[in-house]
C-alpha positions as a Python dict, from the first residue, in 0.01 Angstrom:
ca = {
    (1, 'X'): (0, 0, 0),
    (2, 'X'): (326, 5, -183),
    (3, 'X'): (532, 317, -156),
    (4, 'X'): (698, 360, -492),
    (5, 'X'): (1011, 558, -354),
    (6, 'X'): (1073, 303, -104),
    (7, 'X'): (1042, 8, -405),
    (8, 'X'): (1301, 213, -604),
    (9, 'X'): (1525, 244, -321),
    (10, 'X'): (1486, -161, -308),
    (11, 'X'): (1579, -174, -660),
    (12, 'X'): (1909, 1, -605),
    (13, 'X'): (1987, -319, -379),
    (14, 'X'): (1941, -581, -587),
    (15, 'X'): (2193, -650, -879),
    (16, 'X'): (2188, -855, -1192),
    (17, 'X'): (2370, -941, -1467),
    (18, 'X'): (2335, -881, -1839),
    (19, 'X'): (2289, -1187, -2026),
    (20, 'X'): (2452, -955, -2362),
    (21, 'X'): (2756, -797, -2184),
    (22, 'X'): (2825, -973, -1879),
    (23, 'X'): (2822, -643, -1679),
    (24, 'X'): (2715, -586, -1321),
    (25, 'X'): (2423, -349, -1263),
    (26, 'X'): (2195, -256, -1008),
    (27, 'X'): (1814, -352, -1077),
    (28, 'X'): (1710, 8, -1089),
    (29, 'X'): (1970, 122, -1354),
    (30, 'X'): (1782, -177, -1594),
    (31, 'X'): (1633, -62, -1951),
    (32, 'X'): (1347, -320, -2004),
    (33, 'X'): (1225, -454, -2330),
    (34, 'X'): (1038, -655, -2527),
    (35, 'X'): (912, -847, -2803),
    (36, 'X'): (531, -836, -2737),
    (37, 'X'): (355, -493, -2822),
    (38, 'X'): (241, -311, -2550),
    (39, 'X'): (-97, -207, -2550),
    (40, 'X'): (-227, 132, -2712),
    (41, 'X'): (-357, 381, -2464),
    (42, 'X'): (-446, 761, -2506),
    (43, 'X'): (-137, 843, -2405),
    (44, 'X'): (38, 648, -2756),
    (45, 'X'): (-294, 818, -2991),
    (46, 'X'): (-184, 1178, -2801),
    (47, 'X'): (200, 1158, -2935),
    (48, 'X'): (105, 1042, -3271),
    (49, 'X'): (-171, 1341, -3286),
    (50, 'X'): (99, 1577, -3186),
    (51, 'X'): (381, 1436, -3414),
    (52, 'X'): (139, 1509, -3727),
    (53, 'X'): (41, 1793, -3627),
    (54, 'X'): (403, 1888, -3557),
    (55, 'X'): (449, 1793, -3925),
    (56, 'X'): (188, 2004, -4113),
    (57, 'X'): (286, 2318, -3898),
    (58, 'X'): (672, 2239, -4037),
    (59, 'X'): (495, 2226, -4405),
    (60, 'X'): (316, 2548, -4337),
    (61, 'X'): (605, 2735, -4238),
    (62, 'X'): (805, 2576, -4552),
    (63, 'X'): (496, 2731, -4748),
    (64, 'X'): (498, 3049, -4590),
    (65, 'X'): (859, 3134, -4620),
    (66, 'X'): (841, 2984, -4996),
    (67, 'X'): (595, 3270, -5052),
    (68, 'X'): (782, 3514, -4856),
    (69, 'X'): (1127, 3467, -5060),
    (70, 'X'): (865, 3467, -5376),
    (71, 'X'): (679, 3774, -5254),
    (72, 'X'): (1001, 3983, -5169),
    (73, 'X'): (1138, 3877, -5501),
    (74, 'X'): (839, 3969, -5722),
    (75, 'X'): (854, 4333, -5533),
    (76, 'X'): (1253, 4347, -5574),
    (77, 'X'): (1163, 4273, -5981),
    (78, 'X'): (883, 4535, -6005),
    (79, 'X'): (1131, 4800, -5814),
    (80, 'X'): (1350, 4724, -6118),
    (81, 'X'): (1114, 4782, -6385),
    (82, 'X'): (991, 5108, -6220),
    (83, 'X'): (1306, 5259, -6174),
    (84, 'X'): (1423, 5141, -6530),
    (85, 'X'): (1127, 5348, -6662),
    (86, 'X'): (1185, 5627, -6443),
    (87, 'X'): (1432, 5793, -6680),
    (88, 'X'): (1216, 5790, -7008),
    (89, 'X'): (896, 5869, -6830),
    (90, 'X'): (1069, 6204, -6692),
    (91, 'X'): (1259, 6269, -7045),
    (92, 'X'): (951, 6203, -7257),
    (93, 'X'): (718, 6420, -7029),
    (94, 'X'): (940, 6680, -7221),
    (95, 'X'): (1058, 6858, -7544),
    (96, 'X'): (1370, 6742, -7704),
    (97, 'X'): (1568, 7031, -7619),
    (98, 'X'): (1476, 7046, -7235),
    (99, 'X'): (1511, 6666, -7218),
    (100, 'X'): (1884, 6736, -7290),
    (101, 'X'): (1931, 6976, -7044),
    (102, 'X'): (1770, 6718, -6775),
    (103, 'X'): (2019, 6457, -6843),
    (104, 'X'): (2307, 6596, -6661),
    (105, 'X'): (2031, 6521, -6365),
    (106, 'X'): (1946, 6233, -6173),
    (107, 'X'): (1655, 6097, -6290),
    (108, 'X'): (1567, 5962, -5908),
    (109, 'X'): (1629, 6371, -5812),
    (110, 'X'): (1344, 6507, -6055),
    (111, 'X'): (1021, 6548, -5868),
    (112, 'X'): (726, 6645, -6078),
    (113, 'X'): (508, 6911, -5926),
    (114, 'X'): (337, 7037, -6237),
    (115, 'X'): (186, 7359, -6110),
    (116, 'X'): (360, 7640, -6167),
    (117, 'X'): (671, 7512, -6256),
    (118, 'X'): (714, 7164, -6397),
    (119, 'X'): (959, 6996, -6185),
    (120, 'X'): (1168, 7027, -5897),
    (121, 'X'): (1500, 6884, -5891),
    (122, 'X'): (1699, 6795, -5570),
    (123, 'X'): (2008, 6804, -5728),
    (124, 'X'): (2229, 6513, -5499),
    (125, 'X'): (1891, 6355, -5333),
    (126, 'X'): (1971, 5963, -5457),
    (127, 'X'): (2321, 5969, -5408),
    (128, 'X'): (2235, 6143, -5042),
    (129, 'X'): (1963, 5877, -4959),
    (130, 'X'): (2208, 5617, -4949),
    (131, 'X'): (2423, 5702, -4666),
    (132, 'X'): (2104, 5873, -4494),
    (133, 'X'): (2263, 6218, -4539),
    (134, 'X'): (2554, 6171, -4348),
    (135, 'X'): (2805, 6151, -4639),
    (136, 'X'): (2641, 6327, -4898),
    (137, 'X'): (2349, 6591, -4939),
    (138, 'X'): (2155, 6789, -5146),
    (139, 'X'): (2373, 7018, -5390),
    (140, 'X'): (2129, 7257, -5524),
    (141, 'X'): (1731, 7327, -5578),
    (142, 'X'): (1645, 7341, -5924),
    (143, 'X'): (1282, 7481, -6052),
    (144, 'X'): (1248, 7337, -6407),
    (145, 'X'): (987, 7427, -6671),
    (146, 'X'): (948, 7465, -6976),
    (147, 'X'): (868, 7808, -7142),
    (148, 'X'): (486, 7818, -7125),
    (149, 'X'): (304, 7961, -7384),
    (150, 'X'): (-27, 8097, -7189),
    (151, 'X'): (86, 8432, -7047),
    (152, 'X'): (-112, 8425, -6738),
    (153, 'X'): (106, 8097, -6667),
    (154, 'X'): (463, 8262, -6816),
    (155, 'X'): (389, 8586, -6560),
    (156, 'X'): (317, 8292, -6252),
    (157, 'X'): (643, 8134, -6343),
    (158, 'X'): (840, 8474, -6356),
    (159, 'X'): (701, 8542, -6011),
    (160, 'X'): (824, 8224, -5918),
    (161, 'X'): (1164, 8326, -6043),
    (162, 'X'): (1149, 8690, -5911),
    (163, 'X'): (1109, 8515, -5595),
    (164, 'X'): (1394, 8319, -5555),
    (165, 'X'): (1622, 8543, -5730),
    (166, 'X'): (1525, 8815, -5468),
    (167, 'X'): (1588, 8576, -5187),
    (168, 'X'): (1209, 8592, -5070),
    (169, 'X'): (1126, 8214, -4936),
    (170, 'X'): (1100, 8032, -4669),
    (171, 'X'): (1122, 7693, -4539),
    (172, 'X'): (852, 7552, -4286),
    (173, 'X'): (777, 7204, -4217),
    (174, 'X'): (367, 7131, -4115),
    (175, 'X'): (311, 6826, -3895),
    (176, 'X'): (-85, 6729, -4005),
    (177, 'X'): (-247, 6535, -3715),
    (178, 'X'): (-490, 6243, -3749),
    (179, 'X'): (-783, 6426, -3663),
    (180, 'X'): (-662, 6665, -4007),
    (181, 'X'): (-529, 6990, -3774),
    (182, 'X'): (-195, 7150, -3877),
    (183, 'X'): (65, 7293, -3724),
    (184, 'X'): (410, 7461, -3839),
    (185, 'X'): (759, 7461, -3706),
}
């Protein structure tokens, strides 16, 4: 039996000459070719398998981060529109003459609550978000309504007023659980 180290060794021994560049080399440093196609074996099928495959995973990322750049720009569009429409959405929700008194707000800082007073405004909240409250925060709280016409709902909103003119609230922050229990801090 041949031992294939040993042959290798052998090959170190033996030089030859190139018949292209005249140079000396050893039998083992040799690059070998030919004309005549070598046979296919599984081996030749495997690599081409692979290299196709390699090929239509390279499409399917190009396809995938096509529709990611398309995806992220469709949402970057719609965040446009929505925020162009903020502003009349909050000024037609009112009369003319409260409308006015709302633009020298943010439109981002209105917060509709409805019940008992219309809005809340967070006077400084957009400007605020941007440097995550570290530069900038919140000026004022603003409770916004218009003058309601039911008097069961005028005497709620004058309670509501009573209340923070006399200094009686209170800030809490509730943590609700998965399972739905509540707790305050």
């Amino acid at each position: 039996m041949v031992d294939p180290l040993g042959m290798f060794n052998e090959f170190k021994t033996i030089l030859c000459m190139c018949p292209h560049c005249s140079s000396l080399l050893r039998l083992s440093q040799l690059y070998l070719r030919s004309d005549v196609p070598a046979p296919k074996t599984w081996l030749d099928e495997y690599d081409l398998k692979k290299m196709k495959l390699e090929k239509k995973e390279e499409k399917v990322s190009e396809r995938e981060y096509e529709q990611d750049e398309l995806i992220k720009k469709k949402r970057d569009m719609a965040t446009q529109r929505g925020r162009k429409k903020v502003v009349s959405i909050v000024l037609d929700s009112l009369d003319p003459t409260s409308s006015k008194m709302l633009k020298k707000y943010n439109p981002f800082d209105i917060k509709p609550v409805i019940h008992p007073v219309d809005f809340v405004i967070f006077n400084g909240d957009y400007e605020a978000k941007k440097t995550n409250y570290r530069k900038k925060s919140i000026q004022e709280v603003v409770f916004f309504s218009k003058k309601s016409e039911d008097s069961d709902m005028l005497n709620l909103q004058e309670s509501v007023s009573e209340c923070v003119k006399k200094k009686n609230y209170d800030f809490k922050i509730a943590r609700i659980a998965n399972d739905g229990s509540v707790t305050f801090e």
